[in-house]
N, C-alpha and C positions, 0 to 999 in steps of 0.2 A: 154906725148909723147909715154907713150906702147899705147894707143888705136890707129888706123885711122880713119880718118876721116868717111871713107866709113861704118866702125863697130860702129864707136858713132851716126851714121844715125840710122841704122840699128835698134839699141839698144838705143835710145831715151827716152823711156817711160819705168818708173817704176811701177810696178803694185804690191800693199802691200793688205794683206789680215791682217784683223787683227779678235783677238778671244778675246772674253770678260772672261776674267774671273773672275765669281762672283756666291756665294753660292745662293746668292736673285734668280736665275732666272728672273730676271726683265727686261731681254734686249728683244727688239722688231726683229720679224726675224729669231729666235732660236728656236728649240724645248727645248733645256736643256741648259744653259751655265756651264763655265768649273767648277766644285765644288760643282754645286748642286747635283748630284748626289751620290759625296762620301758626302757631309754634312747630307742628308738624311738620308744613311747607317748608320750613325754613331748614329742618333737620334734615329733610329729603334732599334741600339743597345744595347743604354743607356735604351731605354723605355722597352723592353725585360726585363732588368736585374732587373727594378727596380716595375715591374710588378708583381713580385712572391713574391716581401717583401712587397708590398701594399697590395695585396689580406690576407697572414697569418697575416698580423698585423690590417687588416680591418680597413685600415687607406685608407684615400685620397692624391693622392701625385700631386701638380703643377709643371707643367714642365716649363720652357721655353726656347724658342727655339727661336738661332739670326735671325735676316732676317731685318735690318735697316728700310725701311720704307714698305717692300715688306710682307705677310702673307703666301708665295707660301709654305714655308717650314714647317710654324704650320700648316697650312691645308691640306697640305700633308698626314704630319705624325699625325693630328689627325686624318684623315678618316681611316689612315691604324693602327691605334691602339686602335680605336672607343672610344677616348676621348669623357666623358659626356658634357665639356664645352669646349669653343675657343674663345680667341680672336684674331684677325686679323685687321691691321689698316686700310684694306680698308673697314670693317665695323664695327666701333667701336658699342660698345653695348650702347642700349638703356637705359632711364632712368628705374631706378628702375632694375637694371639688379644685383645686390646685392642679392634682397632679396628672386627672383627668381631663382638664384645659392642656396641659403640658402635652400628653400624648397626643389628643386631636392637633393640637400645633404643630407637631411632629409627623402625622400626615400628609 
């Protein structure tokens, strides 16, 4: 009984936007969804810190990084950290991909 008749015409249609928020960046339509961007930052962060105790200790260090079925966030942050290896589920590695890590490690 607050609305009229004339104003619930008027005002008929509801129109909802909605925003995905998810680290993966996997939604169709988006440039970024909400979180991949600080989840990045954050990878970069961790990779930063632990980049200076890899190099003095001349050790190799594996990272991993969440992303559920999506790769957007290891590939990301390996191109910008220039990781020697990646994997990514939209291409899972090939046979014999062991011993080919092995060798390159071996360089």
């Amino acid at each position: 009984g607050q609305i009229s008749e004339e104003v619930a015409r008027e005002n008929c249609r509801l129109n909802i936007v909605g925003l995905v928020g998810s680290i993966d960046n996997d939604f169709c339509g988006t440039d970024m969804t909400i979180g991949t961007d600080s989840a990045l930052h954050r990878i970069m962060e961790v990779i930063d810190a632990i980049t200076t105790t890899a190099q003095s200790h001349q050790r190799t260090f594996v990272l991993e990084v969440m992303g559920r079925h999506c790769g957007y966030l290891a590939l990301v942050s390996g191109l910008a950290s220039g990781a020697d290896w990646l994997f990514i589920p939209e291409s899972p590695p090939e046979d014999g991909w062991e011993d080919l890590m092995c060798e390159r490690l071996g360089e």
